[in-house]
Each structure stands twice: as C-alpha cells, then as structure tokens.
C-alpha positions as CSV (number, residue, x, y, z in Angstrom):
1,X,0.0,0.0,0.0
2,X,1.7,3.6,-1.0
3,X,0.7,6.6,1.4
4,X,1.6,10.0,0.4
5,X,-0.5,12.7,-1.5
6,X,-2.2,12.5,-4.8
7,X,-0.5,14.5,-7.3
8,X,-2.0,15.9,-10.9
9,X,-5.7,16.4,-11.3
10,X,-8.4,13.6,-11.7
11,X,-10.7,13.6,-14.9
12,X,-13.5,15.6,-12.7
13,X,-11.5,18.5,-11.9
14,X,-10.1,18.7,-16.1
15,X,-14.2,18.3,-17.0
16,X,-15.4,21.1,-14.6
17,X,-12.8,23.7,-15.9
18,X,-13.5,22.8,-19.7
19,X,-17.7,23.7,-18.4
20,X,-16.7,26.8,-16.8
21,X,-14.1,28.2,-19.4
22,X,-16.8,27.3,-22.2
23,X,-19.8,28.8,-20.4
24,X,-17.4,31.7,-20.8
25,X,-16.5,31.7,-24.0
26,X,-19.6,31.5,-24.9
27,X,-20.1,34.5,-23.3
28,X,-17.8,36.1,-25.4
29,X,-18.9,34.7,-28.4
30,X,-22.4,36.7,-27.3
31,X,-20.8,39.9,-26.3
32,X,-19.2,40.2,-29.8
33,X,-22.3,39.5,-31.7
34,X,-24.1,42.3,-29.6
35,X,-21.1,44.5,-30.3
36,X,-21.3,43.6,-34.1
37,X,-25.0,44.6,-34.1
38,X,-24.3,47.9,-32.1
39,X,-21.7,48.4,-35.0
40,X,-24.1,48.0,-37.7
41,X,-27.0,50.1,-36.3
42,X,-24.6,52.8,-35.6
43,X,-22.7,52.9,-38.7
44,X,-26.8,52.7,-40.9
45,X,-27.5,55.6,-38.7
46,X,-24.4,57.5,-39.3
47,X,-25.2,56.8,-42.9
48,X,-29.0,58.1,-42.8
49,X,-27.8,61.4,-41.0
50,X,-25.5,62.3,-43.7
51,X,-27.8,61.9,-46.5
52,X,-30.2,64.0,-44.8
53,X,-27.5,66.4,-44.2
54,X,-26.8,65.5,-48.1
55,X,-30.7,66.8,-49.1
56,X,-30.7,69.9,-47.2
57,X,-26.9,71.3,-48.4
58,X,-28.5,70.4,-52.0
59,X,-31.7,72.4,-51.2
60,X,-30.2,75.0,-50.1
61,X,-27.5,75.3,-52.7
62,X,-30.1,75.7,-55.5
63,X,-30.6,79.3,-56.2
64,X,-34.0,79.1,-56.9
65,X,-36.8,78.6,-53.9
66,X,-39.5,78.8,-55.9
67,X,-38.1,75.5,-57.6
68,X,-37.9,73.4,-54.6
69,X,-41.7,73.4,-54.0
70,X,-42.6,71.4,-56.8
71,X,-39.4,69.0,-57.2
72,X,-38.8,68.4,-53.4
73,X,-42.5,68.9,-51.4
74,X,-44.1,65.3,-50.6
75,X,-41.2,63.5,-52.4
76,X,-40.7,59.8,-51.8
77,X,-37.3,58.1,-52.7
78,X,-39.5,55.1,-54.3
79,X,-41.3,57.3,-56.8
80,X,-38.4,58.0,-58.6
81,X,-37.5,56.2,-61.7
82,X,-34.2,55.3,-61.8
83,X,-34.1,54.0,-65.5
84,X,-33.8,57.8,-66.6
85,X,-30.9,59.8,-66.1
86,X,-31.6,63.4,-66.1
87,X,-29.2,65.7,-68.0
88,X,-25.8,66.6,-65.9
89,X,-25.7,70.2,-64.6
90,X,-22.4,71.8,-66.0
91,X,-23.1,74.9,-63.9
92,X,-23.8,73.5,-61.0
93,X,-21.6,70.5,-60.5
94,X,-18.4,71.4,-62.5
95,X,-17.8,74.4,-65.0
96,X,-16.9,72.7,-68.8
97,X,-18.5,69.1,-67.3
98,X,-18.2,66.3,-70.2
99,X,-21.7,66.7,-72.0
100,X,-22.6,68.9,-69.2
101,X,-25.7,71.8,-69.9
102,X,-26.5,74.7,-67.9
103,X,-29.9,74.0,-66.4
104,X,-32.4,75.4,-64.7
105,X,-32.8,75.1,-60.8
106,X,-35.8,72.8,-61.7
107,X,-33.2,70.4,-63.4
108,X,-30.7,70.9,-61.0
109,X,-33.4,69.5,-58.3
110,X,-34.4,66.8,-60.2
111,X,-31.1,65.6,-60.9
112,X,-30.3,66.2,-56.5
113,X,-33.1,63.7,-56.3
114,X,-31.9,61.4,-59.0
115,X,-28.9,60.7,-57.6
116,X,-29.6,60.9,-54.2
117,X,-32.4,58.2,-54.7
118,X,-30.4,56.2,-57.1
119,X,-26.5,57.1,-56.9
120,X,-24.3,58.2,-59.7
121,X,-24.0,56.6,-62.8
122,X,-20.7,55.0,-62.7
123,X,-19.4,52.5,-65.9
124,X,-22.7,52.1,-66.6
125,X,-24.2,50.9,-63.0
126,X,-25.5,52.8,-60.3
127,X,-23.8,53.4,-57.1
128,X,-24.2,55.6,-54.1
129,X,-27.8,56.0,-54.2
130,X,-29.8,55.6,-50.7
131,X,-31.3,52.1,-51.4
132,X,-27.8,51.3,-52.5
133,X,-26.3,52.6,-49.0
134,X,-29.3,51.0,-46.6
135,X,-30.7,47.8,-46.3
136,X,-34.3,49.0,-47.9
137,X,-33.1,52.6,-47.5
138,X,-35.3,54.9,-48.8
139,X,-36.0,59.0,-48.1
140,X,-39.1,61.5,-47.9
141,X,-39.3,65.3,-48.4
142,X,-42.2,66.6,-47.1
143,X,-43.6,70.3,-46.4
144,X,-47.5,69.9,-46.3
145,X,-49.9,72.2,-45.4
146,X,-47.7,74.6,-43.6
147,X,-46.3,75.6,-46.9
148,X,-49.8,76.5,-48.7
149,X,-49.7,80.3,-47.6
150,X,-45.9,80.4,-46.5
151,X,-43.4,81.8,-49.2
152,X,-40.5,79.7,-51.0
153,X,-37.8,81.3,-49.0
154,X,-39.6,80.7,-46.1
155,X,-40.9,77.2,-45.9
156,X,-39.6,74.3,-43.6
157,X,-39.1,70.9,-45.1
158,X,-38.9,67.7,-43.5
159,X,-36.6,64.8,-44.6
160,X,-36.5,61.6,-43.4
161,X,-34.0,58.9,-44.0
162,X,-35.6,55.5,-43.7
163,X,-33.3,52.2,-43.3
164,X,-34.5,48.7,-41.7
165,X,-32.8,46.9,-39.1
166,X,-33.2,43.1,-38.5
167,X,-33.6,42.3,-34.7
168,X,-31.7,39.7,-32.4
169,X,-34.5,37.2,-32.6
170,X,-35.7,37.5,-36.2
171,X,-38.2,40.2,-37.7
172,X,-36.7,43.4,-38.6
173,X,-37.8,47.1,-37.4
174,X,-37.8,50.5,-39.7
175,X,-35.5,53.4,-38.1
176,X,-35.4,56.4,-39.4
177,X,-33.9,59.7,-38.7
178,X,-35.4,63.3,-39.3
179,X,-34.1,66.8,-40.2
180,X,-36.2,70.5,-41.0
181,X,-34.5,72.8,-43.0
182,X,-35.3,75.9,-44.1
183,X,-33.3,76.3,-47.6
C-alpha cells in the first residue's frame, strides 16, 4: 500500500474547468455578436444622417426657392424612376463638365433627387444611391400644409431617412432619422 499525496488532477476537476471556461467563451462569443450589431446600427445611422445632411446642403445650394416646391415637397425616394438619367448640370456640379448643360434650378433638383435616390451613374451601373447605401433605405421630403400660404424662402421641409434593421431574434424594425430645414 503507498501513502503520500495524490498528485495531478483527476478527470473531474479537467471536466469542470473545460464547463466553466466554455460557459465563458460563450459569453464572449455573445458579447461580440451584440457589439457587431451595435456596429451595424450605428454605422446605418451615421449613414441616414448624412444623407439627410446631403438633401438639405443640395436644397439649399439651389438658387431658386421657388423650384424646390414642386421638385422636393411630398417627395418619396420610391417614386423615382431610376431607369432615366436626367441631364448633368455643368453649372452646377463642374464648370466645362463632359456633355454637361447649364440648367435650370428645376433640373438641377431633379437631378439632386436622382442621384440621391439612385446614386451616380458609374461605368454604366449605379452606385451611391440611398437604397444602394441602406438595407431598404429609402427617403421623404415633405412640407404639407404649412407651406400653402408660406413663401418659397420661407418654408420648412422635412426629410426623413428611412433604413431597416433586423432584430436579435428574427423580424426586422424600420429606423429612421429626421431633419427641417429651411433652404
């Protein structure tokens, strides 16, 4: 008969840490998948905020108010047909533009809302657009009744950036994210 101590560990001990140090990387595994989703809400909303930014420096930079009104009031991304491709402003994007024309400020909005609902035209494709940038991305410029009486220089429009975001235990949810401006 041997008497001393037991040395090493017995199969018991080696199967309880393998539990406890996969109950925690599982953990991790959950942590990182939360982080990844933070990641990709933020980075959509990031996204939605600067094409709304994107809508109200092109409002404002076209001379004409009295053009907005019927180019950018009650305007939904999804209306717009993206099979045409209005002409390219010369004077408004860059001066001596390749096939560029000078155009009027209801051209210039029409092509704002072309490209901003369905990107540039780029070797034949389009790219950049907001349902190209979103997951179902889509925008609306709205001014209503509160711009029946007001005038042109004076009106406050409304844009909204929509996006959809799927959630952690299936189904997906519509954000969205506002702006008023006054071009």
């Amino acid at each position: 008969m041997r008497s001393g101590r037991q040395s090493g560990f017995t199969l018991i001990e080696i199967l309880i840490s393998l539990v406890v140090l996969s109950v925690g990387l599982l953990g991790l595994a959950g942590m990182q998948m939360i982080g990844m989703r933070s990641n990709s809400s933020a980075s959509a909303r990031s996204q939605a905020a600067a094409f709304a930014s994107d809508i109200a420096e092109r409002m404002r930079a076209n001379p004409s108010a009295d053009a907005l009104r019927p180019a950018f009031d009650n305007l939904d991304s999804e209306d717009v047909d993206c099979g045409e491709t209005p002409p390219l402003c010369s004077d408004y994007y860059e001066s001596g533009a390749k096939d560029g024309v000078s155009c009027t400020p209801v051209q210039m909005a029409t092509h704002d809302i072309n490209v901003l609902a369905c990107g540039y035209l780029y070797n034949g494709a389009r790219t950049g657009g907001v349902a190209d940038r979103l997951p179902e991305g889509r925008f609306t410029i709205s001014c209503g009744a509160a711009c029946a009486g007001t005038p042109p220089s004076n009106a406050t429009y409304e844009i909204r950036v929509f996006w959809t975001e799927l959630q952690p235990r299936g189904g997906s949810i519509e954000r969205s994210v506002s702006m008023a401006v006054t071009p």
